[in-house]
N, C-alpha and C positions, 0 to 999 in steps of 0.2 A: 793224725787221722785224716783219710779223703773228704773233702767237702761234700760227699754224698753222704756218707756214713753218718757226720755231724750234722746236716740236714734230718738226715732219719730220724737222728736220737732230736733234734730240736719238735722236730712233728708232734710227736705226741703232747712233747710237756705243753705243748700251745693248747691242747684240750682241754676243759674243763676242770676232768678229774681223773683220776685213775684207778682202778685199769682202766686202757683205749680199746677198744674194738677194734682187732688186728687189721680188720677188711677198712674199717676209719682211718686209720693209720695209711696204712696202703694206698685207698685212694686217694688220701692227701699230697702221699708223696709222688703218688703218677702226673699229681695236681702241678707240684713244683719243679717234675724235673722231664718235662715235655718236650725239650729239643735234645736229651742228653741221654744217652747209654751206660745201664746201670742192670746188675743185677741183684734183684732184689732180693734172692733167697741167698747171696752173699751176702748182701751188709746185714741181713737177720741174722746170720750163722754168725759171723762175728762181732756181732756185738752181744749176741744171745750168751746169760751167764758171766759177764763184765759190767754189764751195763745195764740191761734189758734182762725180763723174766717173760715169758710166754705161760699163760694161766689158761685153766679150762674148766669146765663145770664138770659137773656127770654125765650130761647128756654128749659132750665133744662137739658140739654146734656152738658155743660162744666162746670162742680162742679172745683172749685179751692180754694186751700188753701192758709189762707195768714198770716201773725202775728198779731194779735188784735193791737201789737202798736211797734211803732218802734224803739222802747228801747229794745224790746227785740231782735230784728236782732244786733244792736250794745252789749246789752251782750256776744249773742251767737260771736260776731267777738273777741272778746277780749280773749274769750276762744280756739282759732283754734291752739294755740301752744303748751295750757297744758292739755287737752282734749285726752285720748285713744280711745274715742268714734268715735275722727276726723279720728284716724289712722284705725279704724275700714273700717269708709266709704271710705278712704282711698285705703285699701285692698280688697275691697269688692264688691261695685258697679260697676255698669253695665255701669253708665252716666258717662261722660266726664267730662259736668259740675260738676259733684260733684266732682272728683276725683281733677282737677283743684282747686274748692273751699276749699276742705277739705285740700288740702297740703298747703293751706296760700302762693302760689304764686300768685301774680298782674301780667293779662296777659296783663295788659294796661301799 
């Protein structure tokens, strides 16, 4: 997988909780990949249904992202120490919660 791709899918799990707020998701990744060409309704398309679920309400105003299954939230946790991608989000973001999530400290 390209290091954009793996970037994307890391963005979200740095959230809180899930589902992410597509447009959250989004900005974040504009956040981290600011000198770099990337399109982004590509790595949605392919990772969308492998990886990634796109959810929506009734009303189609709150698109949200979530993990197709929940093995892969518990991969991506196994990975927050040996990961440069985390130190990336890490350094980069805008959110709280990721910067919390991405440093592997328990604020419970």
């Amino acid at each position: 997988m390209l290091m954009e791709y793996k970037l994307f899918l890391i963005s979200p799990y740095c959230f809180e909780e899930y589902p992410v707020s597509i447009e959250g998701v989004e900005k974040s990744f504009k956040y981290l990949m600011t000198n770099e060409t990337y399109d982004l309704n590509e790595i949605e398309k392919a990772l969308e249904e492998s990886w990634i679920v796109t959810k929506n309400d009734e009303t189609l105003k709150n698109e949200c992202l979530d993990f197709i299954n929940p093995s892969i939230v518990d991969f991506l946790s196994s990975k927050t120490n040996s990961s440069s991608m985390f130190n990336r989000i890490l350094s980069q973001t805008r959110y709280v919660a990721q910067i919390i999530k991405s440093s592997g400290v328990d604020i419970l």
